[in-house]
C-alpha positions in Angstrom: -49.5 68.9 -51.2 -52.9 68.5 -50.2 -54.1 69.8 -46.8 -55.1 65.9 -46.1 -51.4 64.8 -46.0 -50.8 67.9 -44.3 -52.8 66.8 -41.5 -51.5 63.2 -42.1 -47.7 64.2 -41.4 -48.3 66.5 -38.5 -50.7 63.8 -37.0 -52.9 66.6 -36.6 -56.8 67.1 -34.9 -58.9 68.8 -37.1 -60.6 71.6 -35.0 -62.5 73.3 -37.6 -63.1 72.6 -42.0 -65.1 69.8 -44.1 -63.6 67.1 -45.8 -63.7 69.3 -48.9 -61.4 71.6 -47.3 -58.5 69.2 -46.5 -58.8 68.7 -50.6 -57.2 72.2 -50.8 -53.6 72.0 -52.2 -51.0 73.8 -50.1 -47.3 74.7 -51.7 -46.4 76.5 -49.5 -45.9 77.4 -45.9 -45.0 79.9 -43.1 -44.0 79.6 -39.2 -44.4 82.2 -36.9 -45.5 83.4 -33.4 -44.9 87.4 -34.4 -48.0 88.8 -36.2 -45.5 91.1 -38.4 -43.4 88.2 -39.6 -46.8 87.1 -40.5 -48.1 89.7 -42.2 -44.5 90.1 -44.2 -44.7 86.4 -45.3 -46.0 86.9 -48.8 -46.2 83.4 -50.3 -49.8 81.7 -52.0 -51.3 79.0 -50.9 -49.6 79.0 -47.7 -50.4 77.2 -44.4 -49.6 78.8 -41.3 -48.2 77.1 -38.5 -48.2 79.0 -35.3 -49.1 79.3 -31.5 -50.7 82.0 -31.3 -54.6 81.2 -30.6 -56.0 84.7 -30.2 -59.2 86.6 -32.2 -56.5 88.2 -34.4 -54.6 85.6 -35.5 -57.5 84.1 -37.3 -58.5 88.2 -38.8 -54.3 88.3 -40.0 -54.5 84.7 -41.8 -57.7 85.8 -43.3 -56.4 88.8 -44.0 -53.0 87.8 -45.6 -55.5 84.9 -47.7 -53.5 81.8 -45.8 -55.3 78.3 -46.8 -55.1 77.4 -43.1 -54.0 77.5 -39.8 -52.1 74.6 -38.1 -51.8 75.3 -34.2 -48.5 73.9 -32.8 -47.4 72.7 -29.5 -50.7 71.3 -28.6 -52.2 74.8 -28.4 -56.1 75.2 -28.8 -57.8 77.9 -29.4 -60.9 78.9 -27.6 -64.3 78.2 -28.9 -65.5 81.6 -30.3 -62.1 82.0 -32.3 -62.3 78.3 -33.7 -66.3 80.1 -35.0 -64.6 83.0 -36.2 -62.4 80.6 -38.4 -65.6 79.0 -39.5 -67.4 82.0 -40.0 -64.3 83.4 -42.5 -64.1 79.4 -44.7 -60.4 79.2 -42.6 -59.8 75.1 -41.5 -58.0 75.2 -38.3 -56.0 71.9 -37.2 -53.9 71.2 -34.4 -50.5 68.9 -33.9 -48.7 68.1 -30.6 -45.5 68.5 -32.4 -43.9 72.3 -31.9 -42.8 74.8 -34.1 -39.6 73.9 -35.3 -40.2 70.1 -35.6 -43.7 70.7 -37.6 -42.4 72.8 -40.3 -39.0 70.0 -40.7 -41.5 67.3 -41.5 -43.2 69.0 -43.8 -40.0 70.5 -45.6 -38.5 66.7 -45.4 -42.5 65.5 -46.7 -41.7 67.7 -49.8 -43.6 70.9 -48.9 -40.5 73.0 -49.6 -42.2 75.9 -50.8 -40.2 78.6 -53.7 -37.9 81.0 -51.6 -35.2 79.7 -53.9 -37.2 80.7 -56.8 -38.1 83.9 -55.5 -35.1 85.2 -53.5 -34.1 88.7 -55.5 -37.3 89.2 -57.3 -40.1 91.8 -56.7 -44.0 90.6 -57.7 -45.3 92.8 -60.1 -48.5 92.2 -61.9 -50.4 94.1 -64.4 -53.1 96.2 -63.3 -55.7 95.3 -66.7 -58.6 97.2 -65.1 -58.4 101.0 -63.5 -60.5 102.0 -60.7 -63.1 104.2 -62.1 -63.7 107.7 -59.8 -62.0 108.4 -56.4 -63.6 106.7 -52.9 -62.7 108.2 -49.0 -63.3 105.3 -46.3 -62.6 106.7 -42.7 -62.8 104.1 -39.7 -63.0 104.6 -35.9 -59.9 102.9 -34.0 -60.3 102.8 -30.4 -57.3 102.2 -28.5 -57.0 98.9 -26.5 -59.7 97.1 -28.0 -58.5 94.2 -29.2 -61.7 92.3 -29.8 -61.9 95.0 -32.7 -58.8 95.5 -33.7 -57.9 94.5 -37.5 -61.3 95.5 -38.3 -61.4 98.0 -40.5 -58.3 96.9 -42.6 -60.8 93.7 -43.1 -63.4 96.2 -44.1 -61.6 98.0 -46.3 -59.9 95.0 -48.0 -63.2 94.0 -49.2 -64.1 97.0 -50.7 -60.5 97.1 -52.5 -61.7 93.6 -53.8 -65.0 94.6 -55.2 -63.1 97.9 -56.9 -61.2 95.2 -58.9 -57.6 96.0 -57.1 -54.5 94.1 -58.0 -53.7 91.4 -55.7 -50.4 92.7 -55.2 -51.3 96.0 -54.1 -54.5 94.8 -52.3 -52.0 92.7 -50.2 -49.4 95.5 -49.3 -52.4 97.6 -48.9 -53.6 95.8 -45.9 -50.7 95.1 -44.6 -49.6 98.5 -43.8 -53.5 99.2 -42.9 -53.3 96.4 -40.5 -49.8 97.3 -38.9 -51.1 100.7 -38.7 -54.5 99.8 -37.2 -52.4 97.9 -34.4 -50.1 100.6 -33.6 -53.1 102.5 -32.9 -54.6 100.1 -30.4 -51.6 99.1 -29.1 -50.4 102.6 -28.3 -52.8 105.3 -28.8 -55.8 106.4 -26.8 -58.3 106.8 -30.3 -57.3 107.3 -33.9 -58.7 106.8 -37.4 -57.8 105.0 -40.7 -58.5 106.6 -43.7 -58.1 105.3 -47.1 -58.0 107.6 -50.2 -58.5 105.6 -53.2 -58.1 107.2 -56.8 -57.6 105.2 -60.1 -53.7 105.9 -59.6 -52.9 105.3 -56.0 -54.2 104.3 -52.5 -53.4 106.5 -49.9 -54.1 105.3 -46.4 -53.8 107.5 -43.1 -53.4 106.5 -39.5 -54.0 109.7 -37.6 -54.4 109.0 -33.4 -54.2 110.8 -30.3 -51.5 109.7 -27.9 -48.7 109.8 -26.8 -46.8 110.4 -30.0 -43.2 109.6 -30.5 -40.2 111.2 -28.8 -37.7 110.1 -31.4 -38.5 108.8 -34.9 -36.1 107.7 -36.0 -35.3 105.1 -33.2 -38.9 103.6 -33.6 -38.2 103.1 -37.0 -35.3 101.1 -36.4 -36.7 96.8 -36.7 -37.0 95.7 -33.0 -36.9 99.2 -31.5 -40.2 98.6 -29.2 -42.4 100.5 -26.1 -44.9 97.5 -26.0 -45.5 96.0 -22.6 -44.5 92.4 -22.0 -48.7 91.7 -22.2 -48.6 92.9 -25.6 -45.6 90.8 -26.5 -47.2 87.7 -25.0 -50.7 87.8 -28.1 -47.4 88.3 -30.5 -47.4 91.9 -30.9 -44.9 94.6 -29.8 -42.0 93.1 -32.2 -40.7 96.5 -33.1 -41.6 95.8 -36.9 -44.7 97.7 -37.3 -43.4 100.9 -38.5 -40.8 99.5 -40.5 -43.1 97.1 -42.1 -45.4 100.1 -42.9 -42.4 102.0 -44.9 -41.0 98.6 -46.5 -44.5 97.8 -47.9 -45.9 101.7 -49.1 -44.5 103.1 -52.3 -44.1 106.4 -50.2 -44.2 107.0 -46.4 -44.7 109.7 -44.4 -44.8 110.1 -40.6 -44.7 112.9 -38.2 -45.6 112.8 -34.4 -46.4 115.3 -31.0 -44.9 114.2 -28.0 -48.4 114.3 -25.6 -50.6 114.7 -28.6 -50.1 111.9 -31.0 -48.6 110.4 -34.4 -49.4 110.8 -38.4 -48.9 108.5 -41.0 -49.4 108.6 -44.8 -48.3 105.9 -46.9 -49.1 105.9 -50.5 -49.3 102.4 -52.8 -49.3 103.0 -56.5 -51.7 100.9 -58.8 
């Protein structure tokens, strides 16, 4: 289904993408106001239908390589995120109709994407190219800033790209990166993301000062969360990151100070 009929069914404003960008063909799509459900949806060619208007929902759906963004609800985002989409070749539209009601219409238009085809299988694709020689990238994290957060997963992605990295692992890469990134700025006062790449493996490290974590293995139960209700609100704090981080990594690793902060390795083989 074309982006144009897309638009057509959700009766939907076009905030931001050419005519040539409504010709894209969409099969499949994802709804969510939770940046981890997200960032776990792993379908192609994907629209994303969602309320969230903020700087990093437009850095997550570039991120996670969505073909666009449909804001539901009537929501509009403001004008230097709707330049940030422009910026990254995202089209942004927007539809009066909410959530649940958008993604029925298109399910009942035919856009029923291929869960059904999916369900029990794990992607794997050939890696026909190794990465020659080994590469360290070590980024700055600063807790609380949001206007950068999700920056240096988006830097590093790109450099995974050039290397030649599988899509597969390029994707899991950055989306433990990202969640990891986002714990930091969510929780921690400063940190740093490091990514180790060899021609076997990428290993990425969050390493912050904080608080750390009193108990483990209750923030690494799904929903288990510390976030304040603020955080909640931009669609973080869902209690998935950590869990996310391990479901995604080949190996994890994670060991935390109380009143000093929190490690965490997680290896993904290539």
């Amino acid at each position: 289904m074309k982006l144009k009929k897309i638009k057509e069914i959700l009766r939907a404003e076009v905030l931001t993408g050419d005519d040539g960008a409504l010709e894209v063909e969409v099969t499949n799509a994802c709804g969510a106001d939770l940046i981890s459900d997200i960032l776990a949806d792993t379908k192609k060619n994907a629209v994303l239908l969602t309320g969230l208007t903020h700087r990093q929902i437009i850095q997550t759906a570039s991120m996670s390589e969505f073909a666009a963004i449909v804001f539901v609800r009537g929501k509009c985002p403001a004008g230097d995120v709707i330049e940030m989409a422009r910026e990254n070749g995202l089209p942004l539209l927007r539809t009066e109709f909410p959530l649940y009601e958008s993604c029925g219409r298109l399910y009942e238009a035919g856009l029923k994407g291929d869960f059904e085809d999916s369900k029990g299988l794990k992607e794997r694709q050939s890696e026909e190219e190794k990465i020659a020689g080994t590469m360290r990238l070590v980024y700055e994290v600063c807790g609380g800033d949001f206007n950068m957060a999700g920056k240096a997963t988006e830097q590093a992605k790109k450099v995974l790209k050039q290397l030649g990295v599988n899509p597969s692992a390029m994707r899991r890469a950055s989306i433990v990166a990202y969640e990891a990134e986002m714990n930091i700025v969510i929780h921690a006062y400063k940190g740093k993301l490091i990514f180790d790449i060899t021609p076997s493996l990428i290993e990425i490290t969050a390493e912050d000062e904080g608080p750390g974590i009193e108990d483990i293995e209750l923030a690494m139960q799904e929903g288990f969360s510390t976030a304040p209700e603020r955080i909640r609100e931009m669609g973080f704090g869902a209690g998935m990151g950590l869990p996310n981080m391990k479901k995604f990594s080949d190996e994890f690793e994670i060991t935390s100070v109380v009143g000093k902060g929190t490690k965490v390795k997680m290896k993904i083989f290539l």
